[in-house]
C-alpha positions as CSV (number, residue, x, y, z in Angstrom):
1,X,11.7,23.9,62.0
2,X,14.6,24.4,60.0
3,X,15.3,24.4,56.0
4,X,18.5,24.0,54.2
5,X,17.1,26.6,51.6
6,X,17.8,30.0,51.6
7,X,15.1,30.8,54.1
8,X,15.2,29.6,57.4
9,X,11.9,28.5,58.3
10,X,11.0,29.1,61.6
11,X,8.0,30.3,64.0
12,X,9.2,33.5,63.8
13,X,8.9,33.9,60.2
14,X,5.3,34.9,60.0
15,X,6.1,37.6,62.6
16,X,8.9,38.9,60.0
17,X,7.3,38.9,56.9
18,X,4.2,40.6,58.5
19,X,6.9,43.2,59.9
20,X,8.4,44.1,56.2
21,X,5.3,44.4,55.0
22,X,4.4,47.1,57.5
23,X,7.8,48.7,56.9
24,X,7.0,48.9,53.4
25,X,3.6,50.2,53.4
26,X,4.3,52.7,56.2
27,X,7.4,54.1,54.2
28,X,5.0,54.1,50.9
29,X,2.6,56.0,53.3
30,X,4.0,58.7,55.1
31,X,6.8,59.4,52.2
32,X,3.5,60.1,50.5
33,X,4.3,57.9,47.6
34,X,0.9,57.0,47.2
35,X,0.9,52.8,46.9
36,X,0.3,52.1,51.1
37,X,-2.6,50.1,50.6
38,X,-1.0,48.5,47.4
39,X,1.8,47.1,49.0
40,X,-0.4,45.2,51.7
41,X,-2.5,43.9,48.7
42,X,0.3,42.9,46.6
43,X,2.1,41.2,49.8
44,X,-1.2,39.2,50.5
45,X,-1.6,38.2,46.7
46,X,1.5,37.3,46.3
47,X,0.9,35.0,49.3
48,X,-2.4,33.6,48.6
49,X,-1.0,33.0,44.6
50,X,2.1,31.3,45.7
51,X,0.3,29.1,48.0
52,X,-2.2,28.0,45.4
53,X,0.7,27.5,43.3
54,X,2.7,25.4,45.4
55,X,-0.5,23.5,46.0
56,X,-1.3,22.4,42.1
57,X,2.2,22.8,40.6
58,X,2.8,19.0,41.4
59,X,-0.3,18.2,39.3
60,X,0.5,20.6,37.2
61,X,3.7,19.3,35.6
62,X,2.4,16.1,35.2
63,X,0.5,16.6,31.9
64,X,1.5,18.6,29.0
65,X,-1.8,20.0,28.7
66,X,-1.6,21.5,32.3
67,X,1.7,23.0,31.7
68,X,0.7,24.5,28.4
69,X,-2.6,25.8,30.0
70,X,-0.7,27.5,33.2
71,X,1.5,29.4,30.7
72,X,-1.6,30.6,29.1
73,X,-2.8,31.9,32.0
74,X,0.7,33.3,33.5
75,X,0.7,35.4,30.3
76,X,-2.8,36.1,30.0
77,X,-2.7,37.6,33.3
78,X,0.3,39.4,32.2
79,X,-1.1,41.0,29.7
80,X,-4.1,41.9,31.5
81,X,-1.8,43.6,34.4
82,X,0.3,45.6,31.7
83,X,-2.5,47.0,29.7
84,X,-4.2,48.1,32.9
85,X,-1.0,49.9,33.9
86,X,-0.5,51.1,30.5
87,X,-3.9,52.8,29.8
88,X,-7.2,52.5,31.4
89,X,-8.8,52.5,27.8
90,X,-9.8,50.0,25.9
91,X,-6.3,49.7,24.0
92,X,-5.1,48.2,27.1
93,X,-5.2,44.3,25.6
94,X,-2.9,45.8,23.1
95,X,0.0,44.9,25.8
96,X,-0.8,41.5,24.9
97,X,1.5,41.6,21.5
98,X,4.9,42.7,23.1
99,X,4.1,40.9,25.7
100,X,3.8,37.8,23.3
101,X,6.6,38.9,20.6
102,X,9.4,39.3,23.5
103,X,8.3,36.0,25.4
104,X,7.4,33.6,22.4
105,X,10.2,33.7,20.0
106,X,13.4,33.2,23.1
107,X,11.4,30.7,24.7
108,X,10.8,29.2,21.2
109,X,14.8,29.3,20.3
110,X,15.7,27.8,23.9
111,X,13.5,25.0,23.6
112,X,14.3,24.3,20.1
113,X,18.2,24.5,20.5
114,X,17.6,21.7,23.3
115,X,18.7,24.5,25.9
116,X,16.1,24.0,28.2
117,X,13.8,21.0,28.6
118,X,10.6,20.7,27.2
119,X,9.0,19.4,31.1
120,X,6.9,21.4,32.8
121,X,9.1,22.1,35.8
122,X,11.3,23.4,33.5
123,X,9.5,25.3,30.9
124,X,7.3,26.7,33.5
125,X,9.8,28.3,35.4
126,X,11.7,29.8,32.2
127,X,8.6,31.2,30.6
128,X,7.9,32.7,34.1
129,X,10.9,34.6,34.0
130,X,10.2,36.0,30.2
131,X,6.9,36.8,30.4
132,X,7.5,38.8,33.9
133,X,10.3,40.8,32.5
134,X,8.3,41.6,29.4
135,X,5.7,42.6,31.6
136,X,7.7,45.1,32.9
137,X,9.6,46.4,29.9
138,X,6.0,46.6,28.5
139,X,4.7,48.7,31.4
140,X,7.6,50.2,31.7
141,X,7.7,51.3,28.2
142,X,4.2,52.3,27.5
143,X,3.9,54.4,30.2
144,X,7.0,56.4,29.2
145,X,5.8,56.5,25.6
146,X,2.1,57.8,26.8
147,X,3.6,60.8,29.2
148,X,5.5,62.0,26.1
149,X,3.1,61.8,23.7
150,X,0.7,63.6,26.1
151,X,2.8,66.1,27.7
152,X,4.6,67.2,24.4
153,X,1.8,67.0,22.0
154,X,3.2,70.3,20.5
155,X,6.5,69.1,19.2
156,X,4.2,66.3,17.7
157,X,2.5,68.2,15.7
158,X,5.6,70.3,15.4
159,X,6.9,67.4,13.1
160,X,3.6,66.7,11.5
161,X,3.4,70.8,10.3
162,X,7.0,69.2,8.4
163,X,6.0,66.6,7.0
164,X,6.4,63.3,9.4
165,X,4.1,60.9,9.3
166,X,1.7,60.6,12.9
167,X,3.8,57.1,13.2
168,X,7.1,59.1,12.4
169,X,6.6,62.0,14.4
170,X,5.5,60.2,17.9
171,X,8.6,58.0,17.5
172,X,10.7,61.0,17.5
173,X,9.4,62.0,20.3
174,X,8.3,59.1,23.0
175,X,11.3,56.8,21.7
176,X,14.5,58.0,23.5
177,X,11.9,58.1,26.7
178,X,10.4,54.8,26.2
179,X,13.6,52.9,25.4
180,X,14.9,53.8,29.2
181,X,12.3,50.7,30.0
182,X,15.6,48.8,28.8
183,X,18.0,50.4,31.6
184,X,16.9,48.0,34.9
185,X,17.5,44.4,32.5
186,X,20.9,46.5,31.3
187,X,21.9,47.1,35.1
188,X,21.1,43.5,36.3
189,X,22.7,41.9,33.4
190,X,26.3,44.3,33.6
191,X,26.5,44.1,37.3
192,X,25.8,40.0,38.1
193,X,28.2,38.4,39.8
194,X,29.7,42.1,41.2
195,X,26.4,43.4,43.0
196,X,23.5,40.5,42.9
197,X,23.8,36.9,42.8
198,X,20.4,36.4,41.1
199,X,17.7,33.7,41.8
200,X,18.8,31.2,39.5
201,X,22.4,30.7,40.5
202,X,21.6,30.6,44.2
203,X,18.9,27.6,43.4
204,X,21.4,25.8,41.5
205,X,24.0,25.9,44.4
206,X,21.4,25.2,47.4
207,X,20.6,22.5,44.6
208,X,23.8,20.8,44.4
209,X,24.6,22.4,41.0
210,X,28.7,23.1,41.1
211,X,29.4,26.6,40.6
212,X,30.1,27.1,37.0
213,X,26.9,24.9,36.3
214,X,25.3,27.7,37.9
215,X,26.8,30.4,36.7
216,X,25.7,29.1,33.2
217,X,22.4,28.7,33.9
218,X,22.1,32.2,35.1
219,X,24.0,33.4,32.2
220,X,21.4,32.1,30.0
221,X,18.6,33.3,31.7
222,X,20.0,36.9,32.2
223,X,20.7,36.7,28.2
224,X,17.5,35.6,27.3
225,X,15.7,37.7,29.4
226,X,17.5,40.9,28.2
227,X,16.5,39.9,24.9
228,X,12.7,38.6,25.3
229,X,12.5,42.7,27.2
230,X,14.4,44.7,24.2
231,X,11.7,43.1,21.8
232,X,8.7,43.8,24.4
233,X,10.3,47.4,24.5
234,X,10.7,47.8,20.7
235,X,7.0,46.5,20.0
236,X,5.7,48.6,22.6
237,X,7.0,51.8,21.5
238,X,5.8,50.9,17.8
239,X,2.4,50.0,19.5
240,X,2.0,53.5,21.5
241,X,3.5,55.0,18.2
242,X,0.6,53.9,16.1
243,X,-2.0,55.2,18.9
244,X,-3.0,51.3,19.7
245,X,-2.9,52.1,23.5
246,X,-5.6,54.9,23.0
247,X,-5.6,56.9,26.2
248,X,-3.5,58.6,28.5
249,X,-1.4,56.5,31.6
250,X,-2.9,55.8,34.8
């Protein structure tokens, strides 16, 4: 069978994905990078997930309701994934609030300027994006901040012997790590167009969109994006500053 997608869909295809997955997870393996196993379980979630999406997105978008109760649950699992990889304390559902504070407020401002549709195969999609790049700006971020503030606990109370504040001090310290969680949104954004034709211009093409329709579309999503993570990135530091996260990185 053949598709006028991206993907050509044929019987083959199985065979292929089940071959990069191997790839992947023998590479993780024997380079002793330690995530073999993870990237066979990630593969098959990612599989079972999309197919259950696929499945109910139809019904889904039919009710406003649905839609608002599918974005509740993209960013209640991504908050629940971030705090996890932030700390394995309880502090973990503290990823929640940059998680909300990047997402929330661009998604808020793109709906409200009449940028994006309020319809559910529309708002879906963007709020997708938002809260999976605040998801990793949070993780991102908080695990930076957490490796600082545990590996150079000395300069911290250095600069609590002269007077900081505990907020002040950790700043000094896990900030100029932490805010490197900025650096892969940076890259993507600078380099589009020179080095990666991202998702949402090659939809709008295999769509029917002409190419400066698409080249909009991803200019807005790359923008907001960029700025839904610096806000994730900002909270989280201030969150790991005020010793929210409580505990040490997994």
């Amino acid at each position: 069978m053949r598709s006028s997608s991206l993907i050509t869909l044929t019987p083959l295809l199985p065979a292929a994905l089940v071959a990069l997955v191997a790839l992947g997870a023998a590479v993780a393996w024997l380079g002793r990078l330690g995530h073999g196993r993870a990237v066979v379980t990630a593969s098959l979630r990612a599989a079972v997930q999309l197919g259950v999406v696929s499945a109910v997105i139809a019904w889904v978008i039919a009710s406003s309701a649905a839609v608002a109760g599918f974005i509740l649950l993209m960013y209640g699992v991504a908050a629940f994934t971030a705090g996890r990889r932030v700390t394995g304390g309880r502090g973990g559902w503290w990823a929640a609030v940059p998680i909300a504070a990047g997402a929330a407020p661009v998604l808020g401002v793109l709906a409200a300027g009449g940028v994006i549709s309020a319809k559910g195969v529309v708002i879906i999609p963007v709020a997708g994006i938002l809260l999976g790049g605040c998801l990793t700006a949070t993780t991102l971020a908080g695990r930076r901040a957490l490796d600082e503030l545990t590996q150079r606990r000395g300069e911290v109370e250095a600069a609590l012997s002269l007077g900081f504040t505990p907020r002040e001090a950790a700043l000094e310290i896990c900030r100029p790590a932490a805010s490197q969680a900025l650096v892969p949104a940076l890259d993507q954004t600078r380099t589009v167009g020179l080095v990666t034709l991202p998702g949402a211009f090659v939809g709008m093409l295999l769509g029917g969109a002409s190419p400066v329709q698409a080249g909009v579309v991803q200019l807005v999503v790359l923008v907001a994006l960029l700025a839904a993570e610096a806000v994730a990135t900002l909270v989280t530091i201030e969150v790991a500053a005020r010793g929210r996260f409580g505990a040490t990185p997994r």
